[in-house]
Residue frames as qw, qx, qy, qz and C-alpha x, y, z in Angstrom:
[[0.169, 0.636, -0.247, -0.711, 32.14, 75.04, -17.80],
 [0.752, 0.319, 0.576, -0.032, 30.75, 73.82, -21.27],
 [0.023, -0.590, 0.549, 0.592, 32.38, 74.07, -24.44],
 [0.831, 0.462, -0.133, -0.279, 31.64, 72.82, -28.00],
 [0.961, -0.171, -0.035, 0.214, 33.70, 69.43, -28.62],
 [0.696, 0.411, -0.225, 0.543, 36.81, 71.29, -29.89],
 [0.045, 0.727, -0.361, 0.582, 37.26, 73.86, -27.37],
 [0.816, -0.517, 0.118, -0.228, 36.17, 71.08, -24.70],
 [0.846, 0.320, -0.175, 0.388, 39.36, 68.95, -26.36],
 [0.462, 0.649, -0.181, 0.578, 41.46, 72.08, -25.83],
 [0.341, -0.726, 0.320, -0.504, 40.70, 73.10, -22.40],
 [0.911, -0.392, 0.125, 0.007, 41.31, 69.23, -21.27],
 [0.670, 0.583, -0.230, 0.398, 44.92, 69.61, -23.46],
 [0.267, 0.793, -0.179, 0.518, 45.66, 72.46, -21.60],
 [0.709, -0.619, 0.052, -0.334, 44.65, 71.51, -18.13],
 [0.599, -0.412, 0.685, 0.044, 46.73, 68.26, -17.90],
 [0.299, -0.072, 0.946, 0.104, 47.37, 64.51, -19.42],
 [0.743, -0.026, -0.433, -0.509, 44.73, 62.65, -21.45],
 [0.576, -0.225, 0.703, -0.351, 43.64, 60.08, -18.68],
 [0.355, -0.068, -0.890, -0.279, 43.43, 56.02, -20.56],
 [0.615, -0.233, -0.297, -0.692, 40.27, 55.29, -20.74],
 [0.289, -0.170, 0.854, -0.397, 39.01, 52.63, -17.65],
 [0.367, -0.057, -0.869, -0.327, 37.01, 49.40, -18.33],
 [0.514, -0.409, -0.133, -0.742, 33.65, 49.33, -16.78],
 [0.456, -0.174, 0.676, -0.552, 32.64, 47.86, -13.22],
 [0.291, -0.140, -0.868, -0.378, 31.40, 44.51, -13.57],
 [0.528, -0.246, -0.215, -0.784, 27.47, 44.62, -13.72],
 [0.258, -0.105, 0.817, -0.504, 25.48, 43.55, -10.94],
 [0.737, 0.130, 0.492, -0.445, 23.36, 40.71, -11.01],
 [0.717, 0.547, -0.420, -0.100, 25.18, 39.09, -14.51],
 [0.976, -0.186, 0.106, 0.040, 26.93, 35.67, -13.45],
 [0.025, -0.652, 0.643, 0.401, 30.82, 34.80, -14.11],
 [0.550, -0.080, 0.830, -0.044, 29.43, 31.89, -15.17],
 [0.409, 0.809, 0.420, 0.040, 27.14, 33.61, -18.15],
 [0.007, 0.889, -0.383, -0.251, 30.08, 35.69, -18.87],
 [0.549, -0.365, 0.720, 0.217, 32.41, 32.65, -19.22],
 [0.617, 0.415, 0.665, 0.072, 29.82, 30.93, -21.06],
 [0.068, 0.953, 0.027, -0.295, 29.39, 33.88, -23.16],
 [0.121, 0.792, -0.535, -0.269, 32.91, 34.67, -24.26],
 [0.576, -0.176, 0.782, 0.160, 33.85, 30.82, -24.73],
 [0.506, 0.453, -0.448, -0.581, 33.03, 31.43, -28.78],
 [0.576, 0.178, -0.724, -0.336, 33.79, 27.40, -29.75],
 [0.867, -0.291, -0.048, -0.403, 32.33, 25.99, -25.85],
 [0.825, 0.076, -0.548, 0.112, 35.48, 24.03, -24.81],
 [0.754, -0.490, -0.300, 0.318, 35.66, 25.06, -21.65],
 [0.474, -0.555, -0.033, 0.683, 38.56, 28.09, -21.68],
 [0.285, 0.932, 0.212, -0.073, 38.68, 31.24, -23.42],
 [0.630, -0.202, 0.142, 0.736, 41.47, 32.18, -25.24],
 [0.299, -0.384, 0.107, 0.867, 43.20, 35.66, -26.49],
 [0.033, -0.073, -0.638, -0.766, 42.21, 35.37, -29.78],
 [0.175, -0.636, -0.746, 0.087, 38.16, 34.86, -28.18],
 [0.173, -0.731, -0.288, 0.593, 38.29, 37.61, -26.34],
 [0.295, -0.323, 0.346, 0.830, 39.40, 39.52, -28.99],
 [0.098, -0.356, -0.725, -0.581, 36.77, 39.09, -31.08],
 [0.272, -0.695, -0.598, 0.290, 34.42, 39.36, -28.04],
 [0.188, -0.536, -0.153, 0.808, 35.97, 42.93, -27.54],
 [0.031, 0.114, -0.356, -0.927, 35.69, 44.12, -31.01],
 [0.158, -0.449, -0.801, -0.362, 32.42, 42.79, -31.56],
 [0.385, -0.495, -0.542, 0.559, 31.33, 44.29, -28.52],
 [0.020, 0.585, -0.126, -0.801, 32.48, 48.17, -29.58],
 [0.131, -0.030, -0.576, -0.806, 31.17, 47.84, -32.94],
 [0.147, -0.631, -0.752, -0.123, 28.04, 46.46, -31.45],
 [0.250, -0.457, -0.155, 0.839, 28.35, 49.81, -29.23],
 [0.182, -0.093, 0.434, 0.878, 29.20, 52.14, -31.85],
 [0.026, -0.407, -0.852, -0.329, 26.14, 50.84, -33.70],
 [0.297, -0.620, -0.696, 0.206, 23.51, 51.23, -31.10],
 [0.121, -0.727, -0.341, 0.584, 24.22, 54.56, -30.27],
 [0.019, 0.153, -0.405, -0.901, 24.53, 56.21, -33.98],
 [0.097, -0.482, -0.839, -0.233, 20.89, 54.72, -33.89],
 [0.205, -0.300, 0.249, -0.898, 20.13, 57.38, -31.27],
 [0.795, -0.454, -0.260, -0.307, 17.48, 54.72, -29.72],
 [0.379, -0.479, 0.686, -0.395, 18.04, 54.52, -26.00],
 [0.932, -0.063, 0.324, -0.149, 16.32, 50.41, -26.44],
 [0.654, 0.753, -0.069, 0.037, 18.75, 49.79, -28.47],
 [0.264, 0.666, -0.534, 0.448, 21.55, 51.05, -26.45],
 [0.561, -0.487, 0.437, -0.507, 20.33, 49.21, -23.74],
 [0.991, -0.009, 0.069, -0.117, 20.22, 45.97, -25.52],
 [0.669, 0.502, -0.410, 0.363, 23.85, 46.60, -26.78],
 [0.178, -0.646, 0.576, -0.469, 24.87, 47.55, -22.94],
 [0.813, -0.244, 0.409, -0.333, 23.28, 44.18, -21.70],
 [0.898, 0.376, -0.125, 0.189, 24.97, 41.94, -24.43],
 [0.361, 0.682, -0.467, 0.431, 28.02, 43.79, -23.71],
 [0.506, -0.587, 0.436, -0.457, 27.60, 43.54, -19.55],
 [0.889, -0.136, 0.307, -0.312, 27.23, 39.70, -20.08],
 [0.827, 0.462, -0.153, 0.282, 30.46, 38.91, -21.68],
 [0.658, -0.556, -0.153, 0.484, 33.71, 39.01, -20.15],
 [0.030, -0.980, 0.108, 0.164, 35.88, 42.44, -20.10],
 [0.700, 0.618, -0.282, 0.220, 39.00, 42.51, -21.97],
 [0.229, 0.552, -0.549, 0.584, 41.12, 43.77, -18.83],
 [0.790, -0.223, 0.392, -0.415, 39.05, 41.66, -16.55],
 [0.917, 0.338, -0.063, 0.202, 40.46, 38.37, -19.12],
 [0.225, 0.811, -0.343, 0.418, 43.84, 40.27, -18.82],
 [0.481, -0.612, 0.354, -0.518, 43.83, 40.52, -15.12],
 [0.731, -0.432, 0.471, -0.239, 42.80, 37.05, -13.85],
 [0.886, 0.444, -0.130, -0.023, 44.73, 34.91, -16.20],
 [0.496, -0.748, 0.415, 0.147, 47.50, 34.24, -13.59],
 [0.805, -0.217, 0.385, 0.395, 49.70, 32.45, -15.60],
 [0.054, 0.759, -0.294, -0.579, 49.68, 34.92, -18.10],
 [0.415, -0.031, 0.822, 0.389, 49.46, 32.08, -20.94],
 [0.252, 0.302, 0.133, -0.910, 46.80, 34.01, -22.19],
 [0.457, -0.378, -0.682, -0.427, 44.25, 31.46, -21.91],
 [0.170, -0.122, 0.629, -0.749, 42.00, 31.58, -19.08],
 [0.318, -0.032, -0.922, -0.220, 40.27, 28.89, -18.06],
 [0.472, -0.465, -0.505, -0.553, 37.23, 28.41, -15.96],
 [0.664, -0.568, -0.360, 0.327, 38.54, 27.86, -12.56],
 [0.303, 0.033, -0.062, 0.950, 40.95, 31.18, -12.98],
 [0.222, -0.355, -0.406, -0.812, 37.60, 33.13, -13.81],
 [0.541, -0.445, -0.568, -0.432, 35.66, 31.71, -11.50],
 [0.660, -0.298, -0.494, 0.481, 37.63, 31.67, -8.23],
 [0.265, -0.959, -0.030, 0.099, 38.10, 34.74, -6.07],
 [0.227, 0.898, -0.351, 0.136, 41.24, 37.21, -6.72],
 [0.878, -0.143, -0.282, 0.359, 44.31, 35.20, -5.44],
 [0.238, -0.931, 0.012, 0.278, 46.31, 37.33, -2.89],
 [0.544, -0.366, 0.486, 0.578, 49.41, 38.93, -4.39],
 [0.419, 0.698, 0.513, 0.271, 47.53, 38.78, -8.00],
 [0.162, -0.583, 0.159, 0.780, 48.79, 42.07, -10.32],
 [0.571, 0.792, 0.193, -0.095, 48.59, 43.76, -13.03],
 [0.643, -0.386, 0.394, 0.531, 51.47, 43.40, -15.19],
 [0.021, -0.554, 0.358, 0.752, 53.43, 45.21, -17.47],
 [0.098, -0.132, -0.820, -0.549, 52.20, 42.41, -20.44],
 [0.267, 0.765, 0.540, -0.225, 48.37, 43.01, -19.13],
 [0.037, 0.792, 0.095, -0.601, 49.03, 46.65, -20.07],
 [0.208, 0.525, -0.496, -0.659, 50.69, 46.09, -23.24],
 [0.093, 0.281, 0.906, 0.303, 48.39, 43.52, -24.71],
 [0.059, 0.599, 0.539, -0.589, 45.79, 45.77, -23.75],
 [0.045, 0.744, -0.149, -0.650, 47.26, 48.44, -25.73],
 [0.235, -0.048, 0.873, 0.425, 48.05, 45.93, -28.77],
 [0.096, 0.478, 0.863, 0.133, 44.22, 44.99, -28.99],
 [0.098, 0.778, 0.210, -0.584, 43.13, 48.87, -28.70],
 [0.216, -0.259, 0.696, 0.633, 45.99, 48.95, -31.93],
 [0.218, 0.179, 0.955, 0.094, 43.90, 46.52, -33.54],
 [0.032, 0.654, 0.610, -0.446, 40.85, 48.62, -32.85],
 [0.050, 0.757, 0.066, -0.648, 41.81, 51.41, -34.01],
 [0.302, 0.028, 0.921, 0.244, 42.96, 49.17, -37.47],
 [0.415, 0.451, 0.790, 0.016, 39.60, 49.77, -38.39],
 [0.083, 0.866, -0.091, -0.484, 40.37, 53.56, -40.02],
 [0.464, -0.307, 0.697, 0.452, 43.01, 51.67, -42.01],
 [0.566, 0.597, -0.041, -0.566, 42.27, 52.61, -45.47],
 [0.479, 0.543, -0.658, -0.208, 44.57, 50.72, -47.66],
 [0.970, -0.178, 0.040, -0.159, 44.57, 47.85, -45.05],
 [0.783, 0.369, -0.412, 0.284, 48.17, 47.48, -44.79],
 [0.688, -0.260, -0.469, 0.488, 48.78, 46.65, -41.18],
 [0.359, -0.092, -0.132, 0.919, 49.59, 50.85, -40.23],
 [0.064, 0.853, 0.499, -0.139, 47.23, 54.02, -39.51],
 [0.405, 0.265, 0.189, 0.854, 48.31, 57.29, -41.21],
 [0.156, 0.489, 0.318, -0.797, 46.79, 60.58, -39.66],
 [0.190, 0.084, -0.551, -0.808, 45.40, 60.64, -43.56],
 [0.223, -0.125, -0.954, -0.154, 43.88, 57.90, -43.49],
 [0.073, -0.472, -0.682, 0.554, 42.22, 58.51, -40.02],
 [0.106, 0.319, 0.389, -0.858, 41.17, 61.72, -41.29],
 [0.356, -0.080, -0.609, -0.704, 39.68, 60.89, -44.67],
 [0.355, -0.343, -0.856, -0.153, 37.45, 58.51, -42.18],
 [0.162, -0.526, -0.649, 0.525, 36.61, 60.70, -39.48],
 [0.187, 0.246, -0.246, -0.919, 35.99, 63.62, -42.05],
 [0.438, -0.060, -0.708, -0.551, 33.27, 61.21, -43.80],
 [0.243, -0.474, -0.800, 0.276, 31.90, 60.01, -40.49],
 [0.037, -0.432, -0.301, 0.849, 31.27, 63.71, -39.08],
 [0.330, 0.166, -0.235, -0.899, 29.35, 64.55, -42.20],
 [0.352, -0.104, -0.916, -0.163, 27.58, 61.65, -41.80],
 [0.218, -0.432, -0.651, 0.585, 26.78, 62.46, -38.38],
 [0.126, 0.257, 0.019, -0.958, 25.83, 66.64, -39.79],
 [0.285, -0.130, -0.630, -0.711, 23.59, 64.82, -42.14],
 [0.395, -0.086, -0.881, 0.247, 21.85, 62.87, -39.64],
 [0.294, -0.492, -0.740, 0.352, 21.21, 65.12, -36.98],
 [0.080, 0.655, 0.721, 0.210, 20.56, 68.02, -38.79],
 [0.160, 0.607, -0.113, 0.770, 20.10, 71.25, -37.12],
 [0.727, -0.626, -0.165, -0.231, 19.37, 69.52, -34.08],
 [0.034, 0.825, -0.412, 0.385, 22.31, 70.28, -31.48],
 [0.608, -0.458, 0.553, -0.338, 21.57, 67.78, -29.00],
 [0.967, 0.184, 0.143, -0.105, 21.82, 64.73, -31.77],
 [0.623, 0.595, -0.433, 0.264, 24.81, 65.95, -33.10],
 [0.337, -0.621, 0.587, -0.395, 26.23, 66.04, -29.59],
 [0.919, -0.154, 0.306, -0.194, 25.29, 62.47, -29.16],
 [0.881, 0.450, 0.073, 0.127, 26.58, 61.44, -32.05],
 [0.053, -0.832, 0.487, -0.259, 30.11, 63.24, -31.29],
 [0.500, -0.578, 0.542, -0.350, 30.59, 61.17, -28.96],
 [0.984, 0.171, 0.031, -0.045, 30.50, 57.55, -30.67],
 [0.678, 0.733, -0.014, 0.054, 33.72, 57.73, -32.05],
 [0.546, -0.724, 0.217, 0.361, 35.96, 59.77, -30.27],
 [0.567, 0.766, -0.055, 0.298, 37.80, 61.20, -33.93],
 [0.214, 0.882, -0.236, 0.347, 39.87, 63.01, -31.78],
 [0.654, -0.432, 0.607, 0.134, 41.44, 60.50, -29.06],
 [0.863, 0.353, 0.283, 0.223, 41.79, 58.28, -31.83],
 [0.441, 0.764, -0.212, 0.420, 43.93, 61.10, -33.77],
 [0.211, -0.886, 0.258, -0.322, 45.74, 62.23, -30.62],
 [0.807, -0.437, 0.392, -0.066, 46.47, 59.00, -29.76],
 [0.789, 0.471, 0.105, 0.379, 47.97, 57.78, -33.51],
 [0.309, 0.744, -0.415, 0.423, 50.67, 61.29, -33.27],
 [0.574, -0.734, 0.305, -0.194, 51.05, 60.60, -29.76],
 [0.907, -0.015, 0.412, -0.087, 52.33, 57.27, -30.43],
 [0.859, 0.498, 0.022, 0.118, 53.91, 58.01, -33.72],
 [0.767, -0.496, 0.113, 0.391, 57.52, 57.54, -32.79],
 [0.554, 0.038, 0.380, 0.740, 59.46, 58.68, -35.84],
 [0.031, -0.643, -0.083, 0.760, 57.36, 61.56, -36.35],
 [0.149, -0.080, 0.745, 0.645, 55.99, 60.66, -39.86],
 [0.466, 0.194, -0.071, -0.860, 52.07, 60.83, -39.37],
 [0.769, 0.107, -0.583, -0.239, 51.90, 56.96, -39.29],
 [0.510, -0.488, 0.526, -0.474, 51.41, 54.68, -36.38],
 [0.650, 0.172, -0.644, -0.364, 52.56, 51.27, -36.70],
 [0.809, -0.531, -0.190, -0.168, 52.27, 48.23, -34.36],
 [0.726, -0.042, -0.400, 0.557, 55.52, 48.48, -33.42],
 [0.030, -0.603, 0.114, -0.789, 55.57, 52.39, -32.93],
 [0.613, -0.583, -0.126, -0.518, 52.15, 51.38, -30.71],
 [0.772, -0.606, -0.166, -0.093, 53.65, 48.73, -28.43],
 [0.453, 0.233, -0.283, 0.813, 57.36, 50.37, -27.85],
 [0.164, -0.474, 0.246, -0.830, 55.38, 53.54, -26.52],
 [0.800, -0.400, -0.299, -0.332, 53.25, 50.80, -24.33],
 [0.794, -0.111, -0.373, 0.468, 56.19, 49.41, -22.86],
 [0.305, 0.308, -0.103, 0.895, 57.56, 52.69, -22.44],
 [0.378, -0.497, -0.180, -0.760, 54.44, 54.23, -21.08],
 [0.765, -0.547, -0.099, -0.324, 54.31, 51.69, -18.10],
 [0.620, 0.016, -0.352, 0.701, 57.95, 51.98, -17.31],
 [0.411, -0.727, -0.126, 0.535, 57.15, 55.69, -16.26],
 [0.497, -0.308, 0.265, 0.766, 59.01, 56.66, -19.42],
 [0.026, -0.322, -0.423, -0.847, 56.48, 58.36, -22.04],
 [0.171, 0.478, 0.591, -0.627, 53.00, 60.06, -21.29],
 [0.266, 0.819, 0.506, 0.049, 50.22, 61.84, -23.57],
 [0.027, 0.891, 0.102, -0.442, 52.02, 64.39, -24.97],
 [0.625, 0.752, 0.197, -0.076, 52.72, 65.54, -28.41],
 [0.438, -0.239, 0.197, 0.844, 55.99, 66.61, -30.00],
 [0.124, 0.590, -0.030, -0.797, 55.98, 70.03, -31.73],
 [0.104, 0.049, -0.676, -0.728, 55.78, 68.38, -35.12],
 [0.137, -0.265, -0.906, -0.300, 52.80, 66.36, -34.36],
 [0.248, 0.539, 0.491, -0.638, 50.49, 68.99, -32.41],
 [0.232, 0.491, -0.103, -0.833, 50.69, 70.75, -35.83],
 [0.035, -0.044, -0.932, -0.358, 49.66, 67.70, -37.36],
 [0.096, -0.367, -0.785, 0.489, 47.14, 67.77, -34.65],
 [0.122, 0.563, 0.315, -0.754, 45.49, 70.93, -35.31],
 [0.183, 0.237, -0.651, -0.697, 45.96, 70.63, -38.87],
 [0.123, -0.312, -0.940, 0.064, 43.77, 67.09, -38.33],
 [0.081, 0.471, 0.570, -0.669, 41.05, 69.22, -35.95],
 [0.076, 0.523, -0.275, -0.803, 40.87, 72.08, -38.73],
 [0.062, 0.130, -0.898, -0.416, 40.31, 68.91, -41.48],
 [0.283, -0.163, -0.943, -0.070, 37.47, 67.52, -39.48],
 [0.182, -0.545, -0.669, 0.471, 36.02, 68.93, -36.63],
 [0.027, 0.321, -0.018, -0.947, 35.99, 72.57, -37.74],
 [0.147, -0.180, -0.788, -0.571, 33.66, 70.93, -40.99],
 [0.163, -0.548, -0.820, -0.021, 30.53, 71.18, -38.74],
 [0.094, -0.770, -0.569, 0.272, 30.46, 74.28, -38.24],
 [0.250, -0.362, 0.260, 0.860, 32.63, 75.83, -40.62],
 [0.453, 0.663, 0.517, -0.296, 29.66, 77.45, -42.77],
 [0.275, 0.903, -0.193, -0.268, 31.99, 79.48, -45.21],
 [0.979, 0.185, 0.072, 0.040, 34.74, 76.52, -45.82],
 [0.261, 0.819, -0.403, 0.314, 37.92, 78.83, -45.05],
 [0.779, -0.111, -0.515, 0.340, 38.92, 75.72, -42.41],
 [0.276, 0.093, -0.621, 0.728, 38.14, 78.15, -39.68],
 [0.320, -0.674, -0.648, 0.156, 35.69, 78.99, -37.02],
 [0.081, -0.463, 0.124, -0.874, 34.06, 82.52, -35.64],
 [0.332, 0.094, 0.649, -0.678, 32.05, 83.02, -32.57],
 [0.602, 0.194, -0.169, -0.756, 29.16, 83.37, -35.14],
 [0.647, 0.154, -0.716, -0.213, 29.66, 79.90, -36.72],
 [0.251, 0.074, -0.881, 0.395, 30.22, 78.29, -33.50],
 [0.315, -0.194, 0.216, -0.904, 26.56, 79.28, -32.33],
 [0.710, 0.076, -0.458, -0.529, 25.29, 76.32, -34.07],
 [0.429, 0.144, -0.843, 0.293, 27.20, 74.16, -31.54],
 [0.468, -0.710, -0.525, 0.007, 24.96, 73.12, -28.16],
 [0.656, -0.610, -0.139, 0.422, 27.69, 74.70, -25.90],
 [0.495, 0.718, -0.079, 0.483, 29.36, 77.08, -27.48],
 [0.694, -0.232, -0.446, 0.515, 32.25, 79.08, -25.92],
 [0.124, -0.914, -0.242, 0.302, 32.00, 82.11, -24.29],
 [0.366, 0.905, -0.199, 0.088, 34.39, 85.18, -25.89],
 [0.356, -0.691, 0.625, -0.070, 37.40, 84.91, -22.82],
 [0.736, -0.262, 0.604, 0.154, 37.57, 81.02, -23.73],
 [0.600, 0.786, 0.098, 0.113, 37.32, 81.97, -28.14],
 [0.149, 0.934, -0.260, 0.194, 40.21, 84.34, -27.41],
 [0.510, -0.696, 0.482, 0.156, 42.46, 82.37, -25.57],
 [0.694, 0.244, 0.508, 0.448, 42.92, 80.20, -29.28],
 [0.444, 0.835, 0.031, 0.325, 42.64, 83.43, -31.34],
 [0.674, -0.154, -0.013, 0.723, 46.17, 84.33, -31.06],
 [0.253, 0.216, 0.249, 0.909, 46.17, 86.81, -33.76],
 [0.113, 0.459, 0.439, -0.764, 42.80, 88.41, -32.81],
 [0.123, 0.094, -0.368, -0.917, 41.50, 88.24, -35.92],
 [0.729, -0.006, 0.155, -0.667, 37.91, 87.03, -35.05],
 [0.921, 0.208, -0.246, -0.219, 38.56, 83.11, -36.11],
 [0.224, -0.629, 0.744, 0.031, 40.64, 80.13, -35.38],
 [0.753, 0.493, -0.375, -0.221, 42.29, 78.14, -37.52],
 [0.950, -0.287, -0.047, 0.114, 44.45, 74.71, -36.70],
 [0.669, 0.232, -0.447, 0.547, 47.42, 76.14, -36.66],
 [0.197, -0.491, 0.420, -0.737, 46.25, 78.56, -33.41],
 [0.845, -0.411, 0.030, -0.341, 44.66, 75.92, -32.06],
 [0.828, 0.140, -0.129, 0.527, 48.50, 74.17, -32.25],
 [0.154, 0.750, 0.053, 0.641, 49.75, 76.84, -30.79],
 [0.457, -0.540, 0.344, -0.617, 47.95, 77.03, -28.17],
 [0.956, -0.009, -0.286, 0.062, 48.67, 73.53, -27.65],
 [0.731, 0.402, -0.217, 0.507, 52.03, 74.08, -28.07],
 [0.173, 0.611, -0.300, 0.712, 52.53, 76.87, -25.63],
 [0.741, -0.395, 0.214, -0.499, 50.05, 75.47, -22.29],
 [0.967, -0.180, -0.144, -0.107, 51.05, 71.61, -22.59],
 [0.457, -0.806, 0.373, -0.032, 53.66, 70.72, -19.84],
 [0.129, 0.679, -0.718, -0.078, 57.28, 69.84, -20.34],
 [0.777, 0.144, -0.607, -0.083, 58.53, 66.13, -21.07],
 [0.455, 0.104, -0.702, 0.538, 60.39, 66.38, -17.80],
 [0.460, -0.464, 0.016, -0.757, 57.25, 67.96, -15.94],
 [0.439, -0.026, 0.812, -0.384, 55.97, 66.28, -13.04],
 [0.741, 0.361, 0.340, -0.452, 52.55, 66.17, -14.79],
 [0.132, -0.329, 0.782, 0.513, 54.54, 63.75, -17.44],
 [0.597, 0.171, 0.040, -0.783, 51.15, 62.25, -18.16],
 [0.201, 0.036, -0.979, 0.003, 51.55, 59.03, -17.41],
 [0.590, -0.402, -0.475, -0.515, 47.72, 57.11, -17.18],
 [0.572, -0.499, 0.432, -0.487, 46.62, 56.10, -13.77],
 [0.209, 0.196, -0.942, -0.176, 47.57, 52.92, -12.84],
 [0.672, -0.274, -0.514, -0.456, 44.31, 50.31, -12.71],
 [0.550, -0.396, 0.572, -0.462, 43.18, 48.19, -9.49],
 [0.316, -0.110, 0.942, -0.034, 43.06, 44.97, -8.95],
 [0.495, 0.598, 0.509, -0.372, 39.65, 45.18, -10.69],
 [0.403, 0.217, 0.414, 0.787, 41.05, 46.71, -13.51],
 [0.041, -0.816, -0.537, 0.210, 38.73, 49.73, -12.34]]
């Protein structure tokens, strides 16, 4: 079933969890040795935290890039640069001593047996995503604010509307760079005190927490309505044609996928032909499963691969 991004958002809300995102199969026919080499930034031989780090962001911004170009050569050169460099949770992973350096004979050797993934893979992981996300930071003082985020994903998306026009299938691409809305979902998810600010402590408390078993992907009541409020701010802007920060079937036509009436109506609450971010909260609010649910929405846990 196909849905324009927001109602695709909603129907994955309702369904279950947000699944964490998985780090890509390593590419056949690309050395570990041209990977090593590669990520070793100053050439002495071992690759440390702070490398890789750079490696990663450089990496997703080279991404990012490539595909807001909309040239597929392009995206292919930014996938091959990327393929030849080492994976963040692949660095993670075999770095058995966990001193987070990893040297050339860790990298290079087959998996030792026993080898895990450990609770500090996962929450450095989640640190250096932090970091990542950092780059919304408006003022630059160390913390993301759902403002913030949206003043930047409100100025990207028209960026993108300008871009691709009245063409359906560019904007779609272009949707997709970004990800506005993990990014938001993930900042309330995360934001511990319930202010609309994620800081790095908030981010790696709920990490720890999140691979004890003890948190999952799911909102408190204050912050869905943040949530929808966010959605309404941003997303609704592409296709809100009349600027009343809601949506009609009509408007929504412009989208590739639009949604059909039965999936429209399950967000109009009130029935009054439109929906606005606080029904789309709502309907958040009333479908997503209890803290104490099974479906607690804890992520899957990688393999040994970090697959």
């Amino acid at each position: 079933m196909k849905f324009t991004y927001l109602f695709a958002l909603c129907a994955a809300l309702l369904a279950g969890p947000v699944a964490a995102q998985e780090e890509p199969a390593e590419p056949e026919g690309v050395s570990r040795e041209v990977k090593f080499k590669n990520t070793d930034l100053d050439g002495d031989g071992k690759v440390t935290f702070e490398e890789m780090k750079k490696v990663h962001h450089d990496s997703n911004k080279r991404m990012r890039e490539a595909k807001e170009s909309l040239d597929e050569k392009k995206i292919a050169e930014a996938d091959k640069w990327i393929s030849e460099r080492l994976f963040l949770f692949e660095f993670l992973f075999r770095d058995e001593d966990k001193n987070r350096v990893l040297t050339k004979d860790e990298y290079i050797k087959n998996i030792p047996e026993g080898l895990e993934i450990t609770e500090k893979d996962h929450i450095d992981q989640e640190d250096v995503e932090f970091d990542d996300m950092l780059r919304f930071d408006g003022n630059k003082d160390g913390k993301l604010s759902i403002d913030e985020l949206q003043k930047a994903a409100l100025a990207e998306l028209q960026r993108y509307k300008k871009i691709a026009g009245d063409d359906a299938d560019k904007l779609e691409k272009l949707l997709d760079v970004q990800n506005f809305y993990m990014v938001g979902y993930t900042l309330l998810c995360r934001d511990a005190n319930n202010d609309g600010t994620l800081t790095r402590e908030e981010n790696k408390s709920y990490a720890e927490k999140m691979v004890k078993g003890e948190a999952g992907y799911l909102l408190s009541k204050e912050n869905i309505k943040r949530f929808g409020s966010y959605m309404a701010e941003t997303y609704f802007s592409l296709y809100d044609k009349d600027g009343d920060k809601a949506l009609t079937m009509e408007e929504l036509k412009a989208a590739k996928n639009p949604p059909t009436e039965e999936e429209f109506k399950k967000i109009d609450k009130n029935g009054d032909g439109k929906v606005t971010g606080d029904e789309l909260a709502q309907a958040m609010t009333e479908d997503m499963p209890a803290p104490d649910d099974d479906s607690d929405g804890k992520p899957p846990t990688p393999d040994k691969e970090g697959k």
